[in-house]
C-alpha positions in Angstrom: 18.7 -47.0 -18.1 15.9 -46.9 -15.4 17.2 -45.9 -12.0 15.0 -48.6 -10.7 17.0 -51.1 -13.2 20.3 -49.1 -11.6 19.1 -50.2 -8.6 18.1 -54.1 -9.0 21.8 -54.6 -10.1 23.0 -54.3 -6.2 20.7 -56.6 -4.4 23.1 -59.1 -3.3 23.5 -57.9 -0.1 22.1 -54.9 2.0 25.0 -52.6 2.5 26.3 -53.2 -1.2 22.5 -52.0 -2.3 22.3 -49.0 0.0 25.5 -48.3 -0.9 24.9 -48.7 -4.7 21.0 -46.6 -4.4 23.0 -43.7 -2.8 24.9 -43.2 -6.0 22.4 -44.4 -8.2 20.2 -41.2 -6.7 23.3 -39.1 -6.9 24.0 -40.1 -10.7 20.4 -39.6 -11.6 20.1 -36.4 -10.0 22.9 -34.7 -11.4 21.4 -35.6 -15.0 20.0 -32.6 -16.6 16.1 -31.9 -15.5 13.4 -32.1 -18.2 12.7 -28.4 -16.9 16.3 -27.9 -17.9 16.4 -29.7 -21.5 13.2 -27.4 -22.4 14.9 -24.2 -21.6 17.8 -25.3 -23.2 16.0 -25.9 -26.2 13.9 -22.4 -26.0 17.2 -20.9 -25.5 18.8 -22.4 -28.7 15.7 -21.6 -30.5 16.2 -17.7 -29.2 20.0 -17.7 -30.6 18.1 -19.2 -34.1 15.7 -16.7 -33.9 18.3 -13.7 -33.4 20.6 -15.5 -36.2 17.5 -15.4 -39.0 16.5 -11.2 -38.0 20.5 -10.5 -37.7 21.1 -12.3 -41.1 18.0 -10.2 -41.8 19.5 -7.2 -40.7 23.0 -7.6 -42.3 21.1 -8.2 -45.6 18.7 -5.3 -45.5 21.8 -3.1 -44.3 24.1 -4.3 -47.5 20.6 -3.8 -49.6 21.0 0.0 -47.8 24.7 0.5 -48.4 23.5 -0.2 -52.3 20.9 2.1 -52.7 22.9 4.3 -50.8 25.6 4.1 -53.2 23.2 4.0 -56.4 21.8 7.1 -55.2 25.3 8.9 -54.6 26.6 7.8 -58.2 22.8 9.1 -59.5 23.2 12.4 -58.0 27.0 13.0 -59.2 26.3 11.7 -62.5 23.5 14.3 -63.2 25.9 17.6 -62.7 29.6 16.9 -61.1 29.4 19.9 -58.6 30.4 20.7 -55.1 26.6 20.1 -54.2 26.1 16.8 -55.5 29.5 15.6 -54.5 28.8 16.1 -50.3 25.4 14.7 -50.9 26.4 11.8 -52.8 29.2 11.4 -49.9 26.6 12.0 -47.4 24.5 9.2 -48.9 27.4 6.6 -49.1 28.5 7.3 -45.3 24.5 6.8 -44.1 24.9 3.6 -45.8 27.8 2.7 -44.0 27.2 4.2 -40.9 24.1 2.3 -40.8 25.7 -1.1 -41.8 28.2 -0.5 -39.0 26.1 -0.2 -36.2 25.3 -4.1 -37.5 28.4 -5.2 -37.2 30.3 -2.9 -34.4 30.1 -5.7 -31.7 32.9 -7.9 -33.7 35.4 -4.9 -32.4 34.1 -4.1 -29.0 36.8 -4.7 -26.6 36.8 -7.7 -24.3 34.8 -7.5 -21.1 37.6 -6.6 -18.7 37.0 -7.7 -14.9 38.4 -5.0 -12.9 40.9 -7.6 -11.2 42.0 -4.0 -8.4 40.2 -5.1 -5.6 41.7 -8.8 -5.5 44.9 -10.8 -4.7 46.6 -13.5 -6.4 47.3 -16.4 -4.2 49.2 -19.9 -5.5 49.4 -23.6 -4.5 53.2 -22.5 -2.5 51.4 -19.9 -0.5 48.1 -21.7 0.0 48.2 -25.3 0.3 45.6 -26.5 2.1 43.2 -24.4 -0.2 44.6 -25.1 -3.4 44.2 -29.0 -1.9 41.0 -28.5 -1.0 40.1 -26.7 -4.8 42.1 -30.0 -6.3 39.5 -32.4 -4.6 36.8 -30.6 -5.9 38.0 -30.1 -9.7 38.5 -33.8 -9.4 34.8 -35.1 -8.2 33.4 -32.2 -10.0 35.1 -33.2 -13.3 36.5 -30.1 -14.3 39.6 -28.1 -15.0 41.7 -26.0 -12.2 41.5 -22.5 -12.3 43.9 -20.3 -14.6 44.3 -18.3 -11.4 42.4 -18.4 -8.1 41.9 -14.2 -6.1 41.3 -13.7 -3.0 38.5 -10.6 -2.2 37.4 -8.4 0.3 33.5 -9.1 0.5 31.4 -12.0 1.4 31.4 -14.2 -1.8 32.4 -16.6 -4.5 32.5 -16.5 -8.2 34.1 -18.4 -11.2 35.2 -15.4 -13.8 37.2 -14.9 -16.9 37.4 -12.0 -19.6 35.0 -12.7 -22.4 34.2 -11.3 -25.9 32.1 -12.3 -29.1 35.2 -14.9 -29.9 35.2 -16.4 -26.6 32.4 -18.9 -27.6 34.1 -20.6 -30.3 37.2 -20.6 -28.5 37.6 -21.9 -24.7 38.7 -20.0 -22.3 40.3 -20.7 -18.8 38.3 -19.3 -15.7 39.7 -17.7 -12.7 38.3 -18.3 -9.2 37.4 -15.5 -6.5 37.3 -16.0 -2.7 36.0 -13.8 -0.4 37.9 -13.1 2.4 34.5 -12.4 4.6 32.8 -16.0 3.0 35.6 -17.9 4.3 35.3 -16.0 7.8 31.7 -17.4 8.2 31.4 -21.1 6.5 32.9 -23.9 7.6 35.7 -26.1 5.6 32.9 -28.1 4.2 30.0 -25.0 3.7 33.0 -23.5 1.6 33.9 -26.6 -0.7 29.4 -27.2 -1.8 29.9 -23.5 -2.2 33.3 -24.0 -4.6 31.5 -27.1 -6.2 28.5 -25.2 -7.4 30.7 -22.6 -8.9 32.5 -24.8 -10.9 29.9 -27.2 -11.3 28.0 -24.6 -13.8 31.2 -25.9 -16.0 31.2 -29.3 -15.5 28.4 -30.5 -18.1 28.7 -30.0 -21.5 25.2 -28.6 -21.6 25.9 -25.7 -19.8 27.9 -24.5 -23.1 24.2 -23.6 -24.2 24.0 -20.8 -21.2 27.2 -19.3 -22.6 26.0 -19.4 -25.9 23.2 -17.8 -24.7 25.1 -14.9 -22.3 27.5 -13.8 -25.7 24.1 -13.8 -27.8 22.4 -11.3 -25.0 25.5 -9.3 -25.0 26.0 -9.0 -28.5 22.2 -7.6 -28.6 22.8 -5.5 -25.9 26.1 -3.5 -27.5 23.8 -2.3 -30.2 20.9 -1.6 -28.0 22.9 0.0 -25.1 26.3 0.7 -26.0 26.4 3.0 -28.1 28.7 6.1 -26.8 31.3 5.8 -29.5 28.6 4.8 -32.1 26.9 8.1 -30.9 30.5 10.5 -31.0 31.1 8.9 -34.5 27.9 10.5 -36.1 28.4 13.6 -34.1 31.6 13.8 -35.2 30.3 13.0 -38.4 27.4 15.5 -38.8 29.6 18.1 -37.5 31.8 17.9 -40.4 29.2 20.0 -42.5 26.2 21.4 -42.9 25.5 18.7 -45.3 25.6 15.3 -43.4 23.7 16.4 -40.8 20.5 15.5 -42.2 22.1 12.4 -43.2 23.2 11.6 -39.8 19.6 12.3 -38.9 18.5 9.6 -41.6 21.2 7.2 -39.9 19.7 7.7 -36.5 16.0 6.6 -37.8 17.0 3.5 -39.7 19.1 2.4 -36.7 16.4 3.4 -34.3 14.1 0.8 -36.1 16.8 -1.8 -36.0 16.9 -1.1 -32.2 12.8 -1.7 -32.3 13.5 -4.9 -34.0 16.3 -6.2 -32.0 14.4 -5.0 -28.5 11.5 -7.3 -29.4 14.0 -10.6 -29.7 16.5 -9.0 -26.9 13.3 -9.4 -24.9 12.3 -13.1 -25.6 16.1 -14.2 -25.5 16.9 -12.7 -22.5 13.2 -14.4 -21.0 14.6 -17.8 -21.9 18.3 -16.9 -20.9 17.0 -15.9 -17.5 14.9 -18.9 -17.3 18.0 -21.7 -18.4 19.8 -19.3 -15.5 17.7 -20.5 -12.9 17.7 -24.6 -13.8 21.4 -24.2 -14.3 21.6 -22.8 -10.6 19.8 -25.5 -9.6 21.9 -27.9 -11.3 25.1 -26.6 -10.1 23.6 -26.8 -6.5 23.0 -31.0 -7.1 27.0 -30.7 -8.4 27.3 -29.1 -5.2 25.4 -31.9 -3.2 26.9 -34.4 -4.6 30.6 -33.6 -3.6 29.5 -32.4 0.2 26.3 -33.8 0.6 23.1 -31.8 0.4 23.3 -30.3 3.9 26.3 -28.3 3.6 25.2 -25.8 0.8 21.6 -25.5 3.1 23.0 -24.3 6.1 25.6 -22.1 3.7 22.6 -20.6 2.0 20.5 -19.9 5.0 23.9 -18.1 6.8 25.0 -16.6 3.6 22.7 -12.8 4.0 23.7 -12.9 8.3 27.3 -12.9 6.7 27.2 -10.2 4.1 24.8 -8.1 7.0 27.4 -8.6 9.2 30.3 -7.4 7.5 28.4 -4.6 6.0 27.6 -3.2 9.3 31.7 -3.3 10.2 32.8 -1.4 7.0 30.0 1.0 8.0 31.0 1.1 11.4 34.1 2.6 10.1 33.4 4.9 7.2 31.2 6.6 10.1 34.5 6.5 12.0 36.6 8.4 8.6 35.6 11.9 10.1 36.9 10.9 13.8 40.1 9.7 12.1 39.6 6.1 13.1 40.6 2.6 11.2 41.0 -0.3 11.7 44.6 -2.9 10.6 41.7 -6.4 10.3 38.2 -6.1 9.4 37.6 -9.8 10.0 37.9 -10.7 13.8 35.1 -8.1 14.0 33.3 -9.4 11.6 32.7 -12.3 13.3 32.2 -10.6 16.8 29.3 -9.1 14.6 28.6 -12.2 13.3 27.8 -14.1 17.1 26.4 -10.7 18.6 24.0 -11.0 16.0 23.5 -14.8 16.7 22.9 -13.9 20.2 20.4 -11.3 20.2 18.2 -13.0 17.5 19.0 -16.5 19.8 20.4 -18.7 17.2 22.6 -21.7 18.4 25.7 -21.8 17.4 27.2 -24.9 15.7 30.9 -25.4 15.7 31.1 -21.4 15.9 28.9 -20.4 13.6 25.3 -19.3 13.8 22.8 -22.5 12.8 20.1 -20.6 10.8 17.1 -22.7 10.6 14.8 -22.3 7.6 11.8 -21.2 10.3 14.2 -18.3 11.3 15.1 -17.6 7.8 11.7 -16.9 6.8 10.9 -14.8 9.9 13.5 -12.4 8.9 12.6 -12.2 5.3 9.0 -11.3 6.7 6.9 -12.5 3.5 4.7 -15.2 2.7 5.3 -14.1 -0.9 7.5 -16.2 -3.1 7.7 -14.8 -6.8 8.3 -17.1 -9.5 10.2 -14.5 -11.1 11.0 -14.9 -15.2 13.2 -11.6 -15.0 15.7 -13.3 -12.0 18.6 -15.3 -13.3 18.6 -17.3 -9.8 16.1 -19.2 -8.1 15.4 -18.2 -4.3 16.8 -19.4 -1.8 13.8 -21.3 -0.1 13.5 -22.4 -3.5 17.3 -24.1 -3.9 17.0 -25.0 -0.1 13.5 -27.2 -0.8 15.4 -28.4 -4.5 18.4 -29.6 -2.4 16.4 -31.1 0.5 14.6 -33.4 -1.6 17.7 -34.4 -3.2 18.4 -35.4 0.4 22.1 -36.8 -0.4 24.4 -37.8 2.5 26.7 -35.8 4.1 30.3 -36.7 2.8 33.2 -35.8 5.3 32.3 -32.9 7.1 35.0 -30.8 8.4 33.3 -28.4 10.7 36.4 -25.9 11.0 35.8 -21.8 9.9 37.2 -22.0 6.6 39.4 -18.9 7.0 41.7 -21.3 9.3 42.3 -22.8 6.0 44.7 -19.8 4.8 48.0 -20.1 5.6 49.0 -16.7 7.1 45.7 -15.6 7.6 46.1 -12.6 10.0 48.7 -11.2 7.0 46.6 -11.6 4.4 43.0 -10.0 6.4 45.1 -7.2 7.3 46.4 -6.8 3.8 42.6 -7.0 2.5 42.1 -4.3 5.1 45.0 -2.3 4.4 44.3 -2.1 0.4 40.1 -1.0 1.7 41.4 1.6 3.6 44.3 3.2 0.7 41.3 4.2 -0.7 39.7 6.6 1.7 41.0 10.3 2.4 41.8 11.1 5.9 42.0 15.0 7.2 44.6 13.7 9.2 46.7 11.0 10.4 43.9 8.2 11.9 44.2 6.0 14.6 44.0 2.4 14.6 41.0 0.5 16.7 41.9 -3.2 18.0 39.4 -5.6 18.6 38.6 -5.1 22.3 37.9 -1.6 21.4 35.4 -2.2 18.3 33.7 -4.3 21.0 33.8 -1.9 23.4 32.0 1.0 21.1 30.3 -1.2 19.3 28.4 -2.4 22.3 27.9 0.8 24.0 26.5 2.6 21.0 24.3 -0.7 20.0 22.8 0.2 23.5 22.8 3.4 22.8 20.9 3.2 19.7 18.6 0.3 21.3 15.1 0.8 23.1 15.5 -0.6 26.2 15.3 -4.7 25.8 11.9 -5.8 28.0 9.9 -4.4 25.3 11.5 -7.0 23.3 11.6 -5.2 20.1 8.3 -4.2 19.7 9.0 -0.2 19.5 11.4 -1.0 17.3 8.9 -1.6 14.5 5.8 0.2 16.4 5.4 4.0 17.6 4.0 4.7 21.2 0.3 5.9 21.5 -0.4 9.6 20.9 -4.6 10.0 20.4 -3.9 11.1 24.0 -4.8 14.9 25.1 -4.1 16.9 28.3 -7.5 16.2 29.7 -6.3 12.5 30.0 -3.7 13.7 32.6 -6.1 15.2 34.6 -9.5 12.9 34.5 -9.5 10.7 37.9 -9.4 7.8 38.4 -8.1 5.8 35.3 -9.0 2.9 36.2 -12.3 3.8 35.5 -12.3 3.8 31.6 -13.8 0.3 30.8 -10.8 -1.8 28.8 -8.3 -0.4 31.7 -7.2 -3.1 34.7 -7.4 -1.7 38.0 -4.4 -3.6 38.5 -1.9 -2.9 35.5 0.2 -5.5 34.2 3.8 -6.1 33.6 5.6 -4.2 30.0 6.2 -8.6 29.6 2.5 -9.1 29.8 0.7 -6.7 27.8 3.7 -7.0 25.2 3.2 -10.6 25.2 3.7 -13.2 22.3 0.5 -12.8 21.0 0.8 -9.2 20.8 4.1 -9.6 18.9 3.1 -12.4 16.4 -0.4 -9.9 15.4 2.8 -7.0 14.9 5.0 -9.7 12.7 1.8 -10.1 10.8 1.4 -6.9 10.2 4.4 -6.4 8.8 4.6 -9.4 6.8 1.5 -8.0 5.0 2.6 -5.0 4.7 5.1 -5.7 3.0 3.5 -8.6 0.5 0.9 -6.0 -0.4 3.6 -3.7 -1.4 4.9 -6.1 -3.8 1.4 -7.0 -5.1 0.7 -3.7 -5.8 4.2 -3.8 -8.4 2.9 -6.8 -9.7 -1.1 -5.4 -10.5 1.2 -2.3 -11.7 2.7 -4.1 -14.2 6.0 -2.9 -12.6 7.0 -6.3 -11.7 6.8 -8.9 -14.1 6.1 -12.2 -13.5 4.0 -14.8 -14.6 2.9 -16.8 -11.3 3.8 -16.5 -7.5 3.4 -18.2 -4.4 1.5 -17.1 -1.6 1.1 -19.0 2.1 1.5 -22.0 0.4 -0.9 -21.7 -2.7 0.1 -21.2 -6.5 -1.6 -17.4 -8.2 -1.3 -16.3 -11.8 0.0 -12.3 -11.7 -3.8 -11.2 -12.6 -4.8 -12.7 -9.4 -2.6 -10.0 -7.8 -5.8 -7.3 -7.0 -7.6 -9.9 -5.8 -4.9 -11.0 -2.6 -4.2 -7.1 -2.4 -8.3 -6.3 -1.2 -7.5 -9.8 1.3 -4.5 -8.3 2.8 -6.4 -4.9 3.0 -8.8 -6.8 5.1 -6.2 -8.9 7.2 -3.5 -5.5 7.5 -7.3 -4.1 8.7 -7.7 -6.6 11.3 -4.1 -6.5 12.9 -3.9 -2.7 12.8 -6.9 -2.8 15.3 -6.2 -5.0 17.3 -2.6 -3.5 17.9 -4.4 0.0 18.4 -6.0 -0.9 21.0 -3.1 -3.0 22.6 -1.4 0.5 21.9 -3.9 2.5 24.0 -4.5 0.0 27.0 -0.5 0.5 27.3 -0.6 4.0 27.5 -3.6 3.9 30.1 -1.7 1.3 31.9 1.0 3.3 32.4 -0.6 6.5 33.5 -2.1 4.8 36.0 1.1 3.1 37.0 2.0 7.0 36.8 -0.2 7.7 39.2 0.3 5.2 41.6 3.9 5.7 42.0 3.1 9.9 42.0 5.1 9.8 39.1 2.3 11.8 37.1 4.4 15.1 35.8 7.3 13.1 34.3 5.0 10.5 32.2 2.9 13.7 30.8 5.8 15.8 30.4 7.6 13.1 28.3 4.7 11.4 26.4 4.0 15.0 25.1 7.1 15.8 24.2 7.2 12.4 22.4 3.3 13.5 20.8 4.8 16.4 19.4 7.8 14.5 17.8 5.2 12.0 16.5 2.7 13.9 15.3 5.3 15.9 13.1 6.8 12.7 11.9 4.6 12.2 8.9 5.0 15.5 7.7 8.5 15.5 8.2 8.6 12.4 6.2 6.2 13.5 3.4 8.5 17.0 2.9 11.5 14.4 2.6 9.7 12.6 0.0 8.3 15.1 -1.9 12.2 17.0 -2.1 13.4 13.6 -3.0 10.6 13.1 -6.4 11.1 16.6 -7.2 15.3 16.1 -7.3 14.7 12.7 -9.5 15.6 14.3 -12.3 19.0 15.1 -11.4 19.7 10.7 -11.6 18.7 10.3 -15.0 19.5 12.3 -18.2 16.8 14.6 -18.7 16.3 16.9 -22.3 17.4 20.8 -21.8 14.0 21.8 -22.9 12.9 20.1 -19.7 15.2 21.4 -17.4 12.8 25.0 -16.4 10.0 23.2 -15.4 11.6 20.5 -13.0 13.7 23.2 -11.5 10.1 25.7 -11.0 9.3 22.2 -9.5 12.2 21.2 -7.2 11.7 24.6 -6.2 7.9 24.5 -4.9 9.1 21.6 -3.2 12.3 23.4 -1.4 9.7 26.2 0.6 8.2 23.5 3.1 11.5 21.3 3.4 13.6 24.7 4.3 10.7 25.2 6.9 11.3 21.9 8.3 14.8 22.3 8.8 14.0 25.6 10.7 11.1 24.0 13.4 14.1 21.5 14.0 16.9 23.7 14.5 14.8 26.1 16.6 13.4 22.9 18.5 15.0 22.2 22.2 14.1 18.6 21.5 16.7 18.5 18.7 19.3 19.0 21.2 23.1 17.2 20.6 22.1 16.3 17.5 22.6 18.8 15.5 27.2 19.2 15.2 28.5 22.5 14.3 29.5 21.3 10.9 26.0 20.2 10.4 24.4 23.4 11.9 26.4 25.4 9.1 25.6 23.5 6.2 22.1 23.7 7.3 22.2 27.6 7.9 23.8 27.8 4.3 21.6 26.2 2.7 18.3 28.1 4.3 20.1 31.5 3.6 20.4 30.2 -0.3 18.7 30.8 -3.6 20.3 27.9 -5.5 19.3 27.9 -9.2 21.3 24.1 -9.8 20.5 25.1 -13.3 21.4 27.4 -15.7 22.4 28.1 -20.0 22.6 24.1 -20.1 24.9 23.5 -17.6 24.6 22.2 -13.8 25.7 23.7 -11.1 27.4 20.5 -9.1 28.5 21.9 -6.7 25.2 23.6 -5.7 23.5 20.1 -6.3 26.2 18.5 -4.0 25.5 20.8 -1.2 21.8 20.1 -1.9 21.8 16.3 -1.7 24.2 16.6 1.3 21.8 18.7 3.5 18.8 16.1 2.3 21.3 13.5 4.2 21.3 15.4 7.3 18.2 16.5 7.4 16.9 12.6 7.2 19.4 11.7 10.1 18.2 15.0 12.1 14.8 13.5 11.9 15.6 10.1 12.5 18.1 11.3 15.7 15.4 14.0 17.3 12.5 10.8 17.0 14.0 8.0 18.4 15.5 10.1 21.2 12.2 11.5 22.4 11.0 8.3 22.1 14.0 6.2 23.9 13.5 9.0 27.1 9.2 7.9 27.1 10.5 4.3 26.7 12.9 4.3 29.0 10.7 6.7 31.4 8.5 4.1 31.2 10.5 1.0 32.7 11.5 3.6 35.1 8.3 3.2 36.3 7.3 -0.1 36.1 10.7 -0.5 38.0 8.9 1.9 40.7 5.7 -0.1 41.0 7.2 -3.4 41.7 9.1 -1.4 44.9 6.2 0.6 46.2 
């Protein structure tokens, strides 16, 4: 049936046919896409393709197990001797070694959710959530939760063990709530986001993505997980002398499976990834179609401000851990965060909550890049926000309260959440516990403390002060006579003004596109076609945009160099005029010095970093000498570093006893972190730990220098307006 046929039934009057379209659209648009039936069909065409090589496989491996075993019996039969017997064993356990590894995904244990973190609730304790998770199993058309959690973090998911036999046989799902979502959506944010989690369950379709998921996973078991597999030979080969070239033999044949299975791994999981996506969008028009399309918008669009928020709380406090401070509820604080946030980025607030626009969500993400990434299992979200736009369905009672108000002992259960978080860090000694007027309190001062001083209005935040300066500059009279310098300087407001600070957004926006184009003409990056300001590109057009943005990043860098110098003339002059001469040169030199260091600061930092990488991965023993003769080239300049900064007045408080001992350790050191195959951990955690303070020494020492010019500097614009 036609939707316009739907529609033509429910003409008799106006409001009946309105009525009648509204769910007419809704029915229609929570059928499955033609983008969706495709992928669907690629998919199952993927599981047919990795049933014919498997079947392949298993066929060839019996074929294996055969000649194995024909060759055993040939060897024994020609002379019954010790010799013949272990090779003819050897043979017959390659053969079934080898046939194994085909089939050791039937026994692999179920995929256990680590269930720790969580806490059970039930429909006694909870009723006005379980109520609200009964309306939405009812419109959604799907069945409750074996059990619903409650979790720490800022998020929602629909879970449940699985193994190889959980796709012929169904299986119950659990729901998780996180305690942080619910503290920042409201009542109806947190049911469209409930609705799209079970709505990935509602259709029968969605079996296919399952299907699909137990497929990738059996593929990935013998590609990836192969530990025990691995001790098995070992154990194996170790037995005697004999098997070991056997095992040697297995290894090969099962390496060549691994070729073969890699190829189709790649394809399934290309389709899988793809069907991920156009199930996430249908699970959003579930979504819609219980709330209305608004409420999972403005949840989306709020939904990074919240996870940002709460992350800068639990940091907040595990920088706390060595002053012995915790705190009994994370949450409260959370949203203090949460509207501190709101204010000093100027978003309204809408029944509480901060009303993130899509304009403002953009600005943030600072890219006119949007990749239409086949290696991403979810959409983006300006790509599910424009989906459930133009689905444009009605909102359906909106109930603008905070969802946490929903729980019904709150306050017990966040501090129980918090409690559990905090059983899991070591104390020296017995810590103290900070309410929420003090979080507020510190949280404010050192925010200002760790702020340039607002009237600049972020701009040094993301731009350094001008240092081509030199002494003579202090001394040549008057200013005022080089030619792109006012006579009469103008307000920090003025020269910083919009224009100024839409050319620095630019800037960075390109920056950072051209930094993803770059993985994409790499190859690093794979997809197939992005977006860019608006206009559809093929990844080979990548090189191309990269030489535009050179140009553009070209064109803003200059004109914000020169809005950088006319500042710093301005000023000296305003220096001058206010006989405030000495400070300004005293503290933009200072600042010159910190700058001009920065770089190679930075550059001895990354160079340390490259040179440890080897230390994340597992690297062969026959490696090992030439990345340490490597790490250790690199060490020279770093441990010089570290002595210019400790011998530096600028570095000043910010170098702590503990630090300033760990640092002298390290430079009075000859650390080898390598030695007869073994590492030397604790060497390498000493190492890595001295690499983290000597990144925050730098950081500290810059933006202090730099906060005493900044602030130097209002000082004096402060002066001028009074003189």
């Amino acid at each position: 049936m036609d939707i316009y046929d739907c529609w033509d039934k429910y003409n008799l009057k106006d409001s009946i046919y309105l009525a009648r379209k509204s769910d007419c659209m809704q029915t229609s648009a929570l059928k499955v896409s033609e983008n969706f039936r495709k992928m669907a069909v690629r998919s199952v065409l993927s599981i047919i393709l990795f049933l014919i090589t498997y079947i392949i496989l298993v066929i060839l491996g019996v074929g294996v197990i055969f000649l194995c075993g024909l060759a055993a019996y040939g060897l024994i039969a020609l002379q019954v001797m010790f010799v013949t017997i272990m090779l003819g064993l050897g043979f017959v356990a390659m053969g079934l070694l080898i046939f194994f590894f085909l089939i050791k995904f039937v026994f692999s244990s179920p995929t256990k959710v680590d269930r720790s973190h969580l806490m059970e609730i039930n429909k006694e304790q909870q009723p006005e959530l379980f109520s609200l998770i009964h309306d939405i199993v009812r419109e959604v058309g799907t069945t409750f939760p074996k059990r619903v959690y409650l979790s720490s973090d800022v998020n929602a998911s629909v879970f449940y063990d699985s193994n190889f036999w959980s796709m012929f046989f169904p299986v119950r799902k659990n729901l998780q709530i996180g305690m942080g979502l619910m503290n920042a959506v409201s009542v109806t944010e947190l049911k469209a986001i409930l609705a799209h989690e079970f709505g990935h369950f509602s259709q029968r379709s969605m079996k296919v993505g399952s299907y699909v998921y137990n497929v990738n996973k059996v593929i990935y078991n013998m590609l990836y997980d192969n530990d025990s597999y691995g001790s098995l030979l070992n154990r194996w080969s170790n037995m005697s002398s004999y098997f070991g070239v056997f095992a040697k033999g297995a290894i090969l044949v099962v390496r060549g499976i691994q070729y073969v299975l890699m190829k189709v791994y790649r394809v399934l999981n290309l389709n899988y990834m793809a069907l991920s996506r156009e199930m996430e969008f249908h699970a959003d028009a579930v979504a819609a179609s219980v709330t209305g399309s608004g409420p999972l918008v403005t949840s989306l669009l709020r939904l990074e401000l919240a996870d940002q928020s709460l992350s800068i709380v639990f940091d907040y406090y595990n920088d706390k851990i060595t002053a012995l401070q915790k705190t009994g509820n994370f949450y409260p604080q959370q949203q203090f965060v949460i509207g501190n946030i709101a204010k000093n980025e100027g978003l309204p607030l809408k029944n509480g909550l901060p009303d993130v626009s899509l304009d403002v969500y953009r600005k943030v993400k600072k890219t006119k890049l949007v990749l239409n990434d086949q290696w991403s299992s979810h959409p983006s979200t300006e790509e599910r926000v424009a989906r459930l736009t133009s689905l444009n369905f009605p909102a359906k009672n909106s109930e603008g309260a905070i969802a946490i108000d929903l729980l019904a002992n709150r306050q017990q259960l966040q501090e129980q959440i918090t409690a559990d978080l905090f059983d899991k860090v070591t104390y020296t000694g017995q810590p103290t516990s900070l309410g929420i007027q003090g979080f507020i309190d510190d949280f404010l001062s050192m925010e200002e403390k760790n702020a340039y001083p607002g009237i600049y209005n972020r701009y040094f935040d993301q731009r350094n002060p001008y240092i081509g300066f030199s002494d003579a500059d202090f001394i040549t009279q008057p200013i005022a006579t080089e030619p792109s310098i006012s006579t009469e300087p103008l307000a920090i407001e003025e020269m910083l003004d919009d224009k100024t600070l839409g050319q620095l957004n630019a800037l960075n926006n390109a920056n950072n596109d051209k930094e993803v184009l770059e993985r994409i003409a790499a190859g690093t990056l794979e997809v197939e076609t992005f977006d860019y300001d608006g206009q559809k590109y093929a990844a080979a057009d990548a090189r191309m945009l990269i030489v535009f943005l050179e140009k553009e990043i070209d064109v803003h860098e200059q004109f914000l160099k020169e809005k950088d110098e006319t500042f710093f003339f301005q000023t000296l002059n305003t220096a001058i005029r206010t006989g405030n001469l000495q400070g300004f040169k005293e503290k933009s030199l200072a600042y010159q010095s910190v700058g001009t260091r920065l770089e190679i600061q930075r550059s001895r930092y990354a160079q340390l970093a490259e040179a440890t990488s080897f230390m994340h991965v597992s690297t062969p023993f026959d490696q090992m000498p030439a990345n340490i003769k490597q790490l250790k080239e690199q060490e020279g300049p770093f441990k010089e570093e570290i002595r210019y900064m400790m011998d530096s007045p600028l570095s000043g408080d910010a170098i702590d006893e503990a630090m300033r001992n760990r640092l002298n350790e390290y430079l009075l050191s000859d650390w080898t972190y390598f030695d007869n195959n073994l590492y030397f951990d604790q060497q390498i955690e000493s190492l890595f730990t001295v690499m983290a303070d000597y990144y925050a020494l730098v950081y500290q020492i810059h933006f202090h220098v730099k906060k005493e010019l900044l602030a130097f500097i209002v000082e004096l614009e402060a002066s001028r307006h009074h003189s």
